[in-house]
N, C-alpha and C positions, 0 to 999 in steps of 0.2 A: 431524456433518460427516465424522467419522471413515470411516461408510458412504458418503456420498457420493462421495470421494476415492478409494475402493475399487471402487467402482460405473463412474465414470467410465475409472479406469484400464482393468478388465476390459471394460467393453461398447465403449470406439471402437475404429475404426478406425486411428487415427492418433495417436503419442505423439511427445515430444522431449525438449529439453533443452535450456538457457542458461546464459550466465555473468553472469545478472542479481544485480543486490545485492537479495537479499530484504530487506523493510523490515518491522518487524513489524505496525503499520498506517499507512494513506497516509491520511490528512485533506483529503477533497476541497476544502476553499478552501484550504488550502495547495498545495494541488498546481497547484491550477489558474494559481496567481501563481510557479509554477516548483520549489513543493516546499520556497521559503527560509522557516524559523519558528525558528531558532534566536535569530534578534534580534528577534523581534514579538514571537509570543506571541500573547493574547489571549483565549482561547479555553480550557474543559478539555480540549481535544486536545493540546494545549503538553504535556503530559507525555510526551509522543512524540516532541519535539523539543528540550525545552530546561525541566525541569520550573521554573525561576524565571519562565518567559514567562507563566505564571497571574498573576503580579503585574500584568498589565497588563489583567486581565478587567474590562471594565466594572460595576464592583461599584452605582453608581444603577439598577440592572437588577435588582439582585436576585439572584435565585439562575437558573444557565444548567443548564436542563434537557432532557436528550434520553430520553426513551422508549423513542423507536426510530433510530437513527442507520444504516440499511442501504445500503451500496454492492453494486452490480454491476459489475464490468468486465469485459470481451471484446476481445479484438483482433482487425485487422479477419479474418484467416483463418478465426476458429473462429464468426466472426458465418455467414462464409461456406457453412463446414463445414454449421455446423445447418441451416441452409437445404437444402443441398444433401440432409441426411441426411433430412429430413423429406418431401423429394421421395423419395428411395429406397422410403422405408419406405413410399410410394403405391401400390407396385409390388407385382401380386397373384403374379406368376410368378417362384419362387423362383431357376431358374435367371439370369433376365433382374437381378433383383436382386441376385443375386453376383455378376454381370458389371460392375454399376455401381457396388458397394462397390470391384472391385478397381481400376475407372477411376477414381475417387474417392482411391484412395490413390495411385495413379499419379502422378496429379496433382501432388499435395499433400506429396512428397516433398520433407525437407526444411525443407518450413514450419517453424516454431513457431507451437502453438498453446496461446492463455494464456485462462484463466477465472480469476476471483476474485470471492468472497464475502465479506463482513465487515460488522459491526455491533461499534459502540462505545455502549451505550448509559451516559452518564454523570449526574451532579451535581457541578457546581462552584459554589461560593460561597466570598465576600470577608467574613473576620471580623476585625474593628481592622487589623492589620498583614498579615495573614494570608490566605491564599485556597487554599482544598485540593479537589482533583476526585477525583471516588471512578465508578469505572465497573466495567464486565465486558468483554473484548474476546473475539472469535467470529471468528475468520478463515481461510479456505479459500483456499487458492492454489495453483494448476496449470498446467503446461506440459508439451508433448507433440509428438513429432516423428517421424515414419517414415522409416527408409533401404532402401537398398537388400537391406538382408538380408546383404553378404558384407563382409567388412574387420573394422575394430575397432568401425564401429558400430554392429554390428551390422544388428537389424531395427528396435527403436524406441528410444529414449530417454524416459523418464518422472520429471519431477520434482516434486512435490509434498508442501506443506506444511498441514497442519492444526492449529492453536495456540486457546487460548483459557485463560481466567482472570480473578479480579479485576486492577485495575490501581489505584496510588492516586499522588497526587501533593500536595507540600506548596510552596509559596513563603510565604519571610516576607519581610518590607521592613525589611531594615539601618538605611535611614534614604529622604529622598523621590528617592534619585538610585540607589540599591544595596537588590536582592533577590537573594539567595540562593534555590538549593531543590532538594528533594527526591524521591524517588520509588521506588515498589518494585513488582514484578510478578510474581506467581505463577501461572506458566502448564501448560497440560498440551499436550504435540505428539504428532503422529501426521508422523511424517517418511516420504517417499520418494525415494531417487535411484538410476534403476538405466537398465541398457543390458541390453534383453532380445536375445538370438539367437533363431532361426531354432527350432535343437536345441532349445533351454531353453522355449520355447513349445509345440510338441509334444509335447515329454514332461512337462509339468502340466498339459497341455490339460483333463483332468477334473476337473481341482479346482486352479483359478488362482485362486481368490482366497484359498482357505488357503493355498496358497503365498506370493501376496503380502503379503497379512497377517504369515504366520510366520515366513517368510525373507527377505524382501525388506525390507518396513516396518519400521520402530523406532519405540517411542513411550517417552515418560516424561514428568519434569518440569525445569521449568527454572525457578529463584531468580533475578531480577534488581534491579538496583539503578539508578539513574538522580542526576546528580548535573548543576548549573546555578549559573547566575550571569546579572545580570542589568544592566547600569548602563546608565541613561537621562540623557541630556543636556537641557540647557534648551532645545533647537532642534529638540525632537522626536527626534532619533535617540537610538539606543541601540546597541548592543553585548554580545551574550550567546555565552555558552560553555558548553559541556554533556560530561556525560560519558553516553553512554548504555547501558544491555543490559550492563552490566556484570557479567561471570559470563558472557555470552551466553545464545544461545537455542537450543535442538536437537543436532543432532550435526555436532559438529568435524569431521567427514569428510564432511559432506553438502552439496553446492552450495547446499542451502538454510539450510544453517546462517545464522543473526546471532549475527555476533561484537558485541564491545561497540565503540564506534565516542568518538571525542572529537571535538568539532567548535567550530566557530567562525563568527559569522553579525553582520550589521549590518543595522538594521533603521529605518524611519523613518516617521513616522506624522503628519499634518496635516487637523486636521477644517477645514470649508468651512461657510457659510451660503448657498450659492447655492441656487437652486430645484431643478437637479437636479444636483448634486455637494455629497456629505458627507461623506465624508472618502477618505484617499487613504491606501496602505502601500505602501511600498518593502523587499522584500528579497534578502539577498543571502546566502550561507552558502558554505561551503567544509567539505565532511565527511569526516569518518575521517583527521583529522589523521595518525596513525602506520599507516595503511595493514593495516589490520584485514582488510579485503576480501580474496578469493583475483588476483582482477585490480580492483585501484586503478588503472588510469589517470589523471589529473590531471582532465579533460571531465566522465568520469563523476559526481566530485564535489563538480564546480559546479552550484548551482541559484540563480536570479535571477527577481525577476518582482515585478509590482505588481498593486494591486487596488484597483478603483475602488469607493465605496460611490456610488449616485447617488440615491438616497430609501430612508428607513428614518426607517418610522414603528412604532406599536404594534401597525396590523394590516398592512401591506404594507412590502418590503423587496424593493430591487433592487441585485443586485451584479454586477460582470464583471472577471474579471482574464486575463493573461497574463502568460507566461513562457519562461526559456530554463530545460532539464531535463533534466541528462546529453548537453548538446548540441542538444535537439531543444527544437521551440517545444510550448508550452502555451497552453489555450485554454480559458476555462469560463465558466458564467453561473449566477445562484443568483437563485431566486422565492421567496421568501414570504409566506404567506396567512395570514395569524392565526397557529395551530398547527403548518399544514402548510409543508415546507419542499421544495423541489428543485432539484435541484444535477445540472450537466452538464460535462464535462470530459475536455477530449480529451489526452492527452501522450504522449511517445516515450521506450521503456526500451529502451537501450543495453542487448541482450541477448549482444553479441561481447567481446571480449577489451576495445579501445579503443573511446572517442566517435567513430563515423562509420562504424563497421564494420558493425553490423548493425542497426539500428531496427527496433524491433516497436512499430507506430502502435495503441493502445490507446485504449477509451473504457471514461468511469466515468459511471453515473447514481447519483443517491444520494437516496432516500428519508427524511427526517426528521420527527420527530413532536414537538413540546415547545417550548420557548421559551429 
């Protein structure tokens, strides 16, 4: 991934920059119901939000296995861009084709454009008291923006992050109302965040990607810890608290750094026997209680939204949720065929300072293989 990030930076046309809260991975059915998983749970992706929320895995299932768990996202500019780039690149007359790279960036001054790659493939299973998910996470994240060339910002802005490692997570059950739980993450990053000139372009023009590599990039590793609570009520809801990325992740000077984050979430869950409605999740969370983030806004850090299950049997399953997500609505639907799984999910990352300043409308597909 590490080349690919390299790759990408060096061959566009067009790079940027945000003041997005880098997440270290986004759980497409959590997102799709607005991102809230601090009070649900459910799932071996709970480690990501609230590592006691595995206590609520449906353990008559068995053991929840993913293979392959791969997401894409795009937003809409860079959907735009590649289209646009794939037309250029039709183009036999070199002159005529440098004329439309520079229209191309004309254009598009400004934008942010975002790509992301990631796969979590894991195993979670429920033993007596207990339920522990054991995974690897693999995640590529990119943004990129071109200016003017004269001022402070330069000619382009390039942010990007490359992370990956085991991941494991523990919940035990205090007793049938309270879990506690666990979690730890050894990761290795490839970080970038820079504001290239004019000048500074030029004069590496022969050899930019040893440059970016050598002087520009930072990679190492990064220790974290993850820390939860979980208490469930007789009415279906619940109430979980987390501590997460404790130690954080990357580099403290870098926009894409994660800091460690403390949060707080209510969650609420009602199965159905109707023909096509099976059960229902409500939630709700409030993050980065102490304001970890470089811009916490108060918007930013709301995320809300529910999720409908409407048939879920052994071979087919259908689900749809929405939400609100830094401000912006959420929108997804998830198919299940036996093994095969697919999931679609549109939502809006608050890339400006505050909620309402800049939306960058994004879409996620996600491939999954397991049960």
């Amino acid at each position: 991934m590490k080349k690919i990030l390299t790759t990408l930076a060096i061959g566009s046309s067009l790079y940027g920059a945000t003041l997005e809260h880098y997440q270290l991975y986004k759980d497409i059915h959590t997102l799709r119901m607005g991102g809230a998983n601090v009070g649900v749970g459910g799932s071996g992706t709970a480690i990501f939000y609230n590592p006691a929320g595995l206590s609520t895995l449906n353990r008559e299932a068995g053991v929840e296995l993913k293979l392959v768990n791969l997401s894409v996202t795009a937003n809409e500019n860079i959907i735009d861009l590649g289209q646009d780039s794939l037309n250029i690149s039709d183009i036999e007359d070199q002159d005529e084709q440098n004329l439309e790279v520079l229209r191309l960036a004309r254009e598009n001054l400004g934008n942010n454009n975002h790509f992301e790659l990631s796969n979590f493939s894991y195993v979670a299973k429920g033993v007596n008291s207990a339920v522990f998910s054991l995974g690897v996470l693999g995640n590529m994240n990119l943004d990129f923006r071109t200016h003017r060339g004269f001022g402070t910002n330069g000619f382009f802005d390039i942010q990007g992050l490359v992370v990956g490692g085991p991941a494991f997570g523990l919940s035990y059950d205090i007793n049938e109302q309270l879990a506690i739980g666990v979690g730890a993450k050894y990761l290795q990053y490839f970080s970038v965040d820079h504001r290239f000139t004019i000048g500074e372009l030029v004069s590496q023009k022969d050899d930019l990607e040893t440059y970016l590599e050598d002087e520009v990039a930072v990679d190492g590793t990064s220790t974290v810890f993850d820390i939860g609570a979980l208490y469930k009520f007789k009415n279906g809801s619940q109430v979980g608290v987390s501590g997460l990325n404790i130690g954080g992740i990357g580099e403290p000077n870098h926009q894409t750094y994660i800091p460690e984050t403390y949060n707080i979430g209510f969650g609420y869950q009602k199965k159905f026997e109707f023909a096509l409605l099976k059960k229902l999740e409500i939630g709700l969370d409030y993050m980065d209680l102490s304001d970890e983030y470089v811009e916490s806004d108060l918007m930013k850090k709301v995320k809300s939204g529910l999720d409908l299950t409407f048939y879920d049997s052994t071979f087919f399953t259908l689900k749809s949720g929405v939400g609100m997500y830094q401000g912006y609505y959420t929108a997804g639907i998830d198919i299940r065929l036996a093994l095969l799984e697919v999931s679609f999910t549109t939502y809006g990352e608050e890339i400006g300072a505050y909620s309402g300043q800049e939306e960058d409308r994004r879409y996620l597909l996600n491939i999954a293989l397991g049960w």
